[in-house]
Wavefront OBJ file of the C-alpha trace (Angstrom):
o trace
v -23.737 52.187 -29.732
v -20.265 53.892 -29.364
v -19.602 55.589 -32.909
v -16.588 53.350 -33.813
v -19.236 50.869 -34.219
v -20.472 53.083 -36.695
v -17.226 54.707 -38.497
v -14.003 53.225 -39.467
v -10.880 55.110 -40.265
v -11.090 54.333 -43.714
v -14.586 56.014 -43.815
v -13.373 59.172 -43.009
v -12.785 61.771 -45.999
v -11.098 64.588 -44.565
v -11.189 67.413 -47.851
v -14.065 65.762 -50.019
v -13.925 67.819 -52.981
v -17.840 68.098 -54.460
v -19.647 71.449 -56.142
v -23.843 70.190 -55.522
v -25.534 68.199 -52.583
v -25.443 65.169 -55.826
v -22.118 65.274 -56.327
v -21.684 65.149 -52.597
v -24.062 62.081 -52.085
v -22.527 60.299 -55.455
v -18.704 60.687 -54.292
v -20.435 58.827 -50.775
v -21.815 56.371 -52.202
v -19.199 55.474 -54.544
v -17.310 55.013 -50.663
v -20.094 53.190 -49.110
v -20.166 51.240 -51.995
v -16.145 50.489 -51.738
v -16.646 49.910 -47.876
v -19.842 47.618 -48.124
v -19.524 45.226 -51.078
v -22.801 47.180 -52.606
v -22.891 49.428 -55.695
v -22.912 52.802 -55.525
v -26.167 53.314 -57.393
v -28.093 51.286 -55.289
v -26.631 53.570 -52.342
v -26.875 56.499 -54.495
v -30.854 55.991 -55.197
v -31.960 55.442 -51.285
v -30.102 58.337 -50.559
v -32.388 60.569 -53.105
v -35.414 58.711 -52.034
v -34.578 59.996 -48.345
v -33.784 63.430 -49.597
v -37.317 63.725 -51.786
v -38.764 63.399 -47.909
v -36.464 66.817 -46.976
v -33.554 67.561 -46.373
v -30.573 65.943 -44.325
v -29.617 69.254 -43.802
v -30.083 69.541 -39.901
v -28.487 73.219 -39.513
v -25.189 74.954 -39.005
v -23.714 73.437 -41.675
v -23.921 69.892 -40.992
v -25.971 66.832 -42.886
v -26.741 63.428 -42.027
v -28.292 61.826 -45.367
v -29.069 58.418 -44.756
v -30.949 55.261 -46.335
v -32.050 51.815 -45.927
v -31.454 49.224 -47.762
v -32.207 45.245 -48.047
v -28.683 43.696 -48.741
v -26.838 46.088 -46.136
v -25.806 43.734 -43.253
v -25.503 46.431 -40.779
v -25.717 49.600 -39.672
v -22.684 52.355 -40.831
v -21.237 55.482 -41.567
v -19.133 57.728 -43.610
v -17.721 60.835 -42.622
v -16.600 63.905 -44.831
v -15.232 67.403 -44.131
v -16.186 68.929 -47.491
v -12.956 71.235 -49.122
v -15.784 74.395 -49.070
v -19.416 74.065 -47.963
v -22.413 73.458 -50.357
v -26.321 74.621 -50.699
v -27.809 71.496 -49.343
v -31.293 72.552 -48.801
v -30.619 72.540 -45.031
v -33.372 73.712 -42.534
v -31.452 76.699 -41.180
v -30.656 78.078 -45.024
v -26.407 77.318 -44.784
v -24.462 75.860 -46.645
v -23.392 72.607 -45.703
v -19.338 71.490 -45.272
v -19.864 68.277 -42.578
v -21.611 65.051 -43.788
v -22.129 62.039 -41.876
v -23.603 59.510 -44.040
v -25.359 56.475 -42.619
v -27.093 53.449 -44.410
v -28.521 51.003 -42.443
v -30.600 47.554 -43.052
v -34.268 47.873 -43.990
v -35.107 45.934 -40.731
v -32.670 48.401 -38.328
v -35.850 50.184 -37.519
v -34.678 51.365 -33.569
v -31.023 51.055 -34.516
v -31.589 53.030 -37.229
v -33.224 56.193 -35.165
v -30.737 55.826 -32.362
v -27.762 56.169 -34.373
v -29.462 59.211 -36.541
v -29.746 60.565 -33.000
v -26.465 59.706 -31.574
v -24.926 62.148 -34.837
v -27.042 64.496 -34.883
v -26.794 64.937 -30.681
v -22.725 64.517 -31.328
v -22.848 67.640 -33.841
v -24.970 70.068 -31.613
v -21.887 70.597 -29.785
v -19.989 73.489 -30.842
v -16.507 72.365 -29.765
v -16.506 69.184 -31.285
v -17.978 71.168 -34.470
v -15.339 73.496 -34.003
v -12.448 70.687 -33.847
v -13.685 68.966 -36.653
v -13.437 71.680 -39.072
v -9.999 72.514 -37.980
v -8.666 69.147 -38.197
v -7.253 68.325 -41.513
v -5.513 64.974 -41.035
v -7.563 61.641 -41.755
v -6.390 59.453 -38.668
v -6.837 62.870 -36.311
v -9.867 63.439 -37.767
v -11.169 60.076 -36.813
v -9.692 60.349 -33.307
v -12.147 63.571 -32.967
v -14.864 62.206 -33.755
v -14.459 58.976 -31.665
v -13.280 60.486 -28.578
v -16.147 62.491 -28.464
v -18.896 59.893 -28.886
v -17.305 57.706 -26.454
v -18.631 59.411 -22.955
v -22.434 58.904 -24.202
v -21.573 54.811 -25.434
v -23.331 52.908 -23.341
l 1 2 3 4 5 6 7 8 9 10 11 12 13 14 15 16 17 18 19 20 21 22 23 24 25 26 27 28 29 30 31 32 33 34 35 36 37 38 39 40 41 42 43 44 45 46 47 48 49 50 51 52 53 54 55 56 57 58 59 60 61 62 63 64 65 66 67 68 69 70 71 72 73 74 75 76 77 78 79 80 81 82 83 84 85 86 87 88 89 90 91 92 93 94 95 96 97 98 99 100 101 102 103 104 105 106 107 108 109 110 111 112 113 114 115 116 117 118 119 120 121 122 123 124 125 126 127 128 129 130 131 132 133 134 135 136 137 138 139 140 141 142 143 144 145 146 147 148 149 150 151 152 153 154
């Protein structure tokens, strides 16, 4: 599934401004929420339930929270570049300052893991890690992370 599937441009928070791994997850869900026609708390409280499993936190300083839910038609994503990084429980120890938050339909099951996979296999490499975090501008930002996911759509 190439990632602009996934993303849009309006999903993409360049300098998201949040102090705890809660604030983090509430400012994205108040997004998803504005992007998906659901409410933020609904969003808010899969997310949680996910995160009382373990963390999101997959290692240098990336996350990929994620939940399922009923009403969600299909599968998609938020992206944020947080302003500075934040404990997030990760499994590495660091602090966390790239989120890529997906939500997906309760019956996605396959879809689900592949696109988990797809992100967290897009943000093993270092360049791309490395461009991201330099990259300031929404639209550029999005470009990034597109361009990058596009040689592995299939």
């Amino acid at each position: 599934m190439p990632l602009n599937d996934l993303l849009s441009p309006d999903a993409v928070l360049p300098a998201l401004r949040a102090n705890t791994k809660k604030q983090a997850l509430q400012e994205l869900s108040e997004k998803a929420a504005a992007l998906s026609g659901l409410t933020a708390r609904e969003i808010f409280d899969a997310l949680l339930q996910r995160e009382r499993l373990g963390s999101t936190g997959i290692g240098n300083g990336v996350a990929i929270p994620h939940g399922k839910l009923a009403k969600v038609k299909r599968i998609f994503g938020i992206f944020a570049r947080l302003d500075r990084p934040i404990e997030f429980e990760a499994l590495d120890g660091a602090p966390v300052d790239l989120i890529f938050l997906l939500v997906a339909p309760e019956s996605a099951g396959a879809d689900h893991l592949k696109a988990l996979a797809q992100v967290a296999r897009m943000f093993r490499e270092p360049a791309l890690v490395s461009k991201v975090r330099a990259t300031r501008d929404r639209s550029a930002l999005y470009s990034v992370l597109i361009q990058t996911s596009t040689p592995n759509a299939a």
